[in-house]
N, C-alpha and C positions, 0 to 999 in steps of 0.2 A: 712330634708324634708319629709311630709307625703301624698301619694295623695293615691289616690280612683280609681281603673280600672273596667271598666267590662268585660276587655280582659280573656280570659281563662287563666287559671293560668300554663305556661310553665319554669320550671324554668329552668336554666343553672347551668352549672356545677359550683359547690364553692357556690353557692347561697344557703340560709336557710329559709326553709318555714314552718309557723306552723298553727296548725291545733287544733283550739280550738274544742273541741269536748263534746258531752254529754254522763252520766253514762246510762246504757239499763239497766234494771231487768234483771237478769240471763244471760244478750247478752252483748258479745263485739259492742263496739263503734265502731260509721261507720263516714266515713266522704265524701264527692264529690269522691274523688281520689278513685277509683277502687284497685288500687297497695297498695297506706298508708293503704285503711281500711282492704287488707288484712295481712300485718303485725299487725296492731291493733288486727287481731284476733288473732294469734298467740301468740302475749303478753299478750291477756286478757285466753287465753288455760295457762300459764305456771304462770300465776296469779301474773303478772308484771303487768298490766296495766289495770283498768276497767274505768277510765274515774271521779275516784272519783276527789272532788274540791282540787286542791295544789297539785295532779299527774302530775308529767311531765316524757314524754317518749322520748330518742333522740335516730333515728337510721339513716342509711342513704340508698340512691337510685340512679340510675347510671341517671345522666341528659336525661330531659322529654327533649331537644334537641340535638342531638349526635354532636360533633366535636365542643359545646364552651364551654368556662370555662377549655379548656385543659384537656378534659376526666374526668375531677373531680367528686366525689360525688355530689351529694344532701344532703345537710342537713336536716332532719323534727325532729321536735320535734312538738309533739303531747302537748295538755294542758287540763285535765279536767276540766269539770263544774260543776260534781254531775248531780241529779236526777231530782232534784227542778229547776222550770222555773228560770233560774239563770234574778236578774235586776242589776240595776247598776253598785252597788257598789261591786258582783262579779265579774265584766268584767274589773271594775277598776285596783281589786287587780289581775285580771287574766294578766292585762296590766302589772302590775309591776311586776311579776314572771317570765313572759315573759322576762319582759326589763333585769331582774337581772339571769337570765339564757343566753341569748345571749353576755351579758355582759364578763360571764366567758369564752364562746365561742369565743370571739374575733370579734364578727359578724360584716360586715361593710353594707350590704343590706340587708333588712330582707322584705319577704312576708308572710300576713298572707288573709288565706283564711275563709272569716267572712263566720260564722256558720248561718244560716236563717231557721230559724224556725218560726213556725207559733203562737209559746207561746210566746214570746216576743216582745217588741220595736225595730226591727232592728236600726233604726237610733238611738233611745236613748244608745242602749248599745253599737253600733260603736262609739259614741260619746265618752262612758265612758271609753271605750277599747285605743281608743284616749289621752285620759287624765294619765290613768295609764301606758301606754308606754313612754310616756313624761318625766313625774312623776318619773319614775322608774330611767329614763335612768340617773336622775339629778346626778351630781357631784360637785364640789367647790375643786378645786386646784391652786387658780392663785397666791398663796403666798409659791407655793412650787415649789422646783426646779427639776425638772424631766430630768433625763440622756438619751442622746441622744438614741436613739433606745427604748426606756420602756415609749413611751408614749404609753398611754392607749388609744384602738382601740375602736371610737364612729360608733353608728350606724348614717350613714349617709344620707341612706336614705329606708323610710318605704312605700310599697305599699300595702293597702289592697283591694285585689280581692273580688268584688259580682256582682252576676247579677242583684242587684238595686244598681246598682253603683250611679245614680242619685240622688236617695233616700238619701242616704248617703253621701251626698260630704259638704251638707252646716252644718249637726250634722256632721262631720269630723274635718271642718275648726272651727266651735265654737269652740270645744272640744282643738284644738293643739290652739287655741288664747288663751283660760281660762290656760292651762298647762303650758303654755311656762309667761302667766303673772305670774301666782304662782312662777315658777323658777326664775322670776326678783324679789319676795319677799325673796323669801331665797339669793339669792345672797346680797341683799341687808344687810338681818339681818346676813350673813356668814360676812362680810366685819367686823373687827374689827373698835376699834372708831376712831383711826384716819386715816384710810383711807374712812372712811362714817362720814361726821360731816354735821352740820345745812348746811353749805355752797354748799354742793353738794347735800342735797335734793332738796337748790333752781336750782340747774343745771340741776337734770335729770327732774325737773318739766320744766323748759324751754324746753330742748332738747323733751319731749315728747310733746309737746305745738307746735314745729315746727313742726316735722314728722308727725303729726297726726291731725292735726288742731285745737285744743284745745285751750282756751285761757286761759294765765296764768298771774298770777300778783307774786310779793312776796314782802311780807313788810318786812322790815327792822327795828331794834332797834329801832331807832329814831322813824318812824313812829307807831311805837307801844308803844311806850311812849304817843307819841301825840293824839293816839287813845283812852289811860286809859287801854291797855292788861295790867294790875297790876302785872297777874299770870305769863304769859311767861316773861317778864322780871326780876320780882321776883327772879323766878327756875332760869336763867341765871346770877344773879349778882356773881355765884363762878367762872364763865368757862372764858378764857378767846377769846374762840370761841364766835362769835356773833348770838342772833338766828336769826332765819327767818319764816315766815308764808310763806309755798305755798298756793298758791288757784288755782285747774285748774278748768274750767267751759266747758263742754260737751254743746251743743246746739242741737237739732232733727232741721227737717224738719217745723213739727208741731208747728204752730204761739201758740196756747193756751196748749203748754204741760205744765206736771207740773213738778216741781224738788225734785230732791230726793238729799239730802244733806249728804256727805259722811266725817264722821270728824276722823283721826286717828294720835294716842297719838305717835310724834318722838322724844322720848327721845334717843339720838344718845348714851350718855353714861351714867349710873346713879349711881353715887356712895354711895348715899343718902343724900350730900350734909351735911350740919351739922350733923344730924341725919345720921352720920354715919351706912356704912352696915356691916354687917365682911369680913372680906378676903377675907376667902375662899368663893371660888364660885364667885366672885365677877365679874371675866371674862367674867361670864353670861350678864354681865348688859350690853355688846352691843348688847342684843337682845331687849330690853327694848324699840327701834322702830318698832315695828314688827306689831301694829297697822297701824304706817305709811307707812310702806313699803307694808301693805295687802290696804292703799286705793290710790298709786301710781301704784301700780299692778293694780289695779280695773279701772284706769284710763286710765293707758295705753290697756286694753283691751276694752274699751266701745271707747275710738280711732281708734281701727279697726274694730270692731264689726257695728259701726255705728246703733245703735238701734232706731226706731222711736216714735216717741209718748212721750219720755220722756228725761228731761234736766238732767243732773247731774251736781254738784256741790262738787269735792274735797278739801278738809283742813287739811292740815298735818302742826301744829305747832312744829317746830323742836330747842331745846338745850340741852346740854346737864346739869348735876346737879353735879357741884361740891363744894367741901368747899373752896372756897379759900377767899381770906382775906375781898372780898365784901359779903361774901354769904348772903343769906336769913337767919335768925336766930328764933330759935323755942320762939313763943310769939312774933313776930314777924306782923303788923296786914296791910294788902296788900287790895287795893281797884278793883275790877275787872271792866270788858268791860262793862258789865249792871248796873255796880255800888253800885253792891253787897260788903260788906267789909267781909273781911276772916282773924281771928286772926288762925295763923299758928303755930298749933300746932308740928307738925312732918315734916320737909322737906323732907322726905321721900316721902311723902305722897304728890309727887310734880307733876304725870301724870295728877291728878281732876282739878291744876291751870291752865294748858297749854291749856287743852280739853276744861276747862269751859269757856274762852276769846276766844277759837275759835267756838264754840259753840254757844254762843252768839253776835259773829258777824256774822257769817253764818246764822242764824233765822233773824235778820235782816235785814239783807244787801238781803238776799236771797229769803225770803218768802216761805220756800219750803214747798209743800203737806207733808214730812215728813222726819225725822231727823234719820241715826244712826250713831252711834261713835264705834271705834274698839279698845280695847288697851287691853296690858299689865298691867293691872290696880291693880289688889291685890294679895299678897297670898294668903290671906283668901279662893281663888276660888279653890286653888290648894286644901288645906284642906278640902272642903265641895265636890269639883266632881272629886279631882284626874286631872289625864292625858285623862281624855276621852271625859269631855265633855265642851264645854265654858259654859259662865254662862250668861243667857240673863236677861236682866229686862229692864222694859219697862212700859210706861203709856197709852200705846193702844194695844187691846190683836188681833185687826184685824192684826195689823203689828208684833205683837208676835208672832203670831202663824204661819205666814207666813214665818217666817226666821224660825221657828220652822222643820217647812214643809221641806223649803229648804236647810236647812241643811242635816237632814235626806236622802236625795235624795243624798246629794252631797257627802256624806258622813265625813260630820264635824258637829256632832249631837249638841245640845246644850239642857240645863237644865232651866228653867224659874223660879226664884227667887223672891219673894213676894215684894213689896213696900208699904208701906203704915207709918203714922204720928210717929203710938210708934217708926220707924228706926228714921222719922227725929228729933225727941227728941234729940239723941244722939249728932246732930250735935251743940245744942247751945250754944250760946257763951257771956260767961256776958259782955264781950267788944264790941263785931262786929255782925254782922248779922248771918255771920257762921263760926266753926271750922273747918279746913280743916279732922280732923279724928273723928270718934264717939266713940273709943275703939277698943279693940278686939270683942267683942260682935257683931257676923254680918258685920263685914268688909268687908264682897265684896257689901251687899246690903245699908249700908251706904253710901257707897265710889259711887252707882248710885246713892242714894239720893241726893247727894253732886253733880251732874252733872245734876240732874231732876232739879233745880235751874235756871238753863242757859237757857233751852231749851222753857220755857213758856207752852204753851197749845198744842203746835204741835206735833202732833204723832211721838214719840219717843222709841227709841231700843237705847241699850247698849251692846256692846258686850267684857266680859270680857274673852280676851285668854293667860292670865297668864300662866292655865296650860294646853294649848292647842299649842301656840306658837312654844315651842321646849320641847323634851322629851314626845312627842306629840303618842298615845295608837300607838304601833307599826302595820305597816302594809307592804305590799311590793310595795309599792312607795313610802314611807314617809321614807327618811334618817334618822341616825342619825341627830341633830340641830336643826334649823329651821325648820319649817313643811310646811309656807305660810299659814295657815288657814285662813279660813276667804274669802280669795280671790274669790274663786271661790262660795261661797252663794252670797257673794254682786255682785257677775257678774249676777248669776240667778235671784236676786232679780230684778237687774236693766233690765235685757231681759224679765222678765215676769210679769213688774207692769203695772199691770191694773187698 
């Protein structure tokens, strides 16, 4: 639990308060507390402590109430910011230093007394301070056996003290809705394949359909046979798990909003189907849903968030790609939802069938102001940006440059990748309309040309997080595995389309 007071900050004995603070030129750091700031001088005299960004100072103090908490200490720990009007994605990571420091401490109530300053966005950065505490605190243990006494002690409940406590309550609650849906993406991509298959994406789409009012549908084999989905059924003829299409649909207020169409690739397990992967590493490939689980996260949060003005529209086609005695076979040539025919070259190369049939029933079916898709989609992304940034492409630069933006801010930056004819050369095919691979050559931006197809004229984003996903540029809220990326720009996309 996280709330917001504008009570004075009195702590009790046992209790832990901390005290983000800023570096002074030549001066120890000061903070509200009279008492803290004069130990802070102290520390910054014996040249422990100036307030620089990733300093942390813990000491303690005899409770600001006498006789609770059974005579105990105070805990504070102090947290620098540096010198520079710290934004965001400082407060983020100051969040997550935080989390991962009380963490060692054993901490079960923690108070923090937000810094107000006149150089900053109080609400935006309580937000992010928000997000990074969340963030920070996350764990995945539910497939390990923990002995009775050595469970690990969570923070249970967060109060941050300001005198615009007001100010800060509804950037508070965005902030722990966006954090807490991100943790439901990593949980999701932490779940190995067979306790997360096609079958239980159509479940948690349900279950978050009731709790939150959403309306959900999920089609079934059958009906996606009947439909012409060529590609998701394709990718499934090795598994003998059956797929599913979720579809959740967000509704505003707003009779004439428009929708924004959210499409993300659940491949639950991928082995690479004929086109075998190698071994090792292979374990990896239950992260291979990491699109879908970042637009079920997205979904589940725009169900509490409740945003006006604007409809949303989720699609997560979900199976898994294995070789078994039906599979899909290389040369192989598959008719998709628009009627596009695709000689399949690599079944590997089997995220662009799944996206491209949901894809294009969703432009359909949906008519939406504007399309993106989130996947797992190539290596190729990892070789051209590494672990730092995803890879966008896109055939409108006003909504490029807008997840550009918002990345940036959110701190899951991304890199925008060229489109144009010489890519889709690569893809043709002297049998079918397209091959599902164009080469090595450019493989993350063919692999979009290969999904620019589906989408028609409608303003369209791609967002590749192969190597953003997991193994994702280290930070102090971002775990080893999973990262959730993604999540949280398609939350700020959807809160601030205009």
């Amino acid at each position: 639990m996280i709330k917001v007071s504008s009570q004075p900050l009195r702590a009790k004995g046992g209790e832990t308060v901390v005290y983000p603070v800023r570096q002074r030129k030549s001066k120890a750091p000061t903070c509200p507390d009279r008492q803290v700031s004069s130990y802070l001088k102290e520390a910054f005299a014996l040249g422990d402590f100036s307030g620089k960004v990733d300093e942390k100072l813990v000491f303690y103090l005899p409770a600001a109430s006498p006789g609770k908490g059974g005579g105990k200490p105070v805990r504070i720990l102090a947290v620098g910011l540096g010198k520079e009007d710290p934004d965001r994605e400082l407060f983020r990571k100051v969040g997550g230093e935080i989390a991962r420091a009380v963490a060692k401490l054993k901490v079960g109530k923690l108070r923090i007394r937000m810094l107000e300053d006149p150089g900053f966005s109080l609400a935006e950065n309580a937000k992010a301070l928000t997000e990074g505490l969340i963030l920070g605190t996350y764990r995945f243990d539910r497939h390990k056996k923990i002995k009775k006494g050595e469970e690990p002690k969570r923070i249970r409940e967060i109060i941050i003290h300001s005198s615009r406590a007001q100010t800060l309550r509804a950037a508070v609650f965005q902030g722990k809705t966006a954090a807490v849906a991100v943790c439901s993406a990593r949980d999701m991509a932490n779940e190995p394949g067979n306790f997360l298959t096609p079958g239980d994406f159509a479940r948690m789409g349900r279950e978050l359909a009731e709790k939150h009012g959403l309306a959900c549908k999920v089609f079934e084999k059958a009906a996606m046979k009947k439909m012409g989905m060529g590609g998701i059924v394709a990718v499934n003829q090795g598994s003998a798990q059956p797929p599913k299409m979720v579809v959740l649909e967000y509704r505003s207020t707003g009779r004439a909003a428009p929708t924004l169409l959210l499409v993300g690739k659940g491949l639950t397990f991928d082995s690479g189907g004929i086109s075998l992967k190698p071994g090792s590493g292979m374990e990896d490939m239950k992260y291979d849903m990491c699109g879908g689980a970042a637009v079920m996260a997205v979904m589940q949060a725009i169900g509490e968030l409740k945003p006006d003005g604007i409809n949303v529209v989720g699609i997560v086609p979900a199976t898994e790609n294995l070789p078994g005695p039906e599979a899909l076979k290389p040369g192989d040539v598959i008719t998709l939802y628009n009627g596009k025919t695709v000689e399949v070259i690599n079944t590997d190369a089997e995220g662009r069938l799944i996206l491209a049939d949901a894809l294009a029933y969703g432009v359909d079916k949906f008519k939406p102001a504007a399309v993106v898709d989130i996947a797992t989609l190539t290596g190729a992304v990892i070789i051209g940006l590494g672990h730092h940034r995803t890879g966008l492409l896109g055939n409108d630069d006003k909504l490029a440059e807008k997840l550009l933006a918002i990345g940036d801010s959110c701190g899951e930056p991304s890199w925008r990748l060229p489109l144009g004819e010489e890519y889709e050369k690569q893809l043709k095919s002297e049998i079918a309309d397209l091959k599902n691979i164009g080469g090595r050559p450019a493989g993350t931006i063919t692999g979009a040309c290969f999904l620019k197809e589906f989408v028609g004229d409608i303003p369209w984003a791609h967002l590749d997080i192969a190597g953003t996903a997991w193994n994702y540029t280290k930070k102090s809220y971002i775990p080893k595995g999973p990262s959730g990326v993604g999540v949280r720009t398609l939350i700020e996309l959807v809160m601030n389309w205009k």
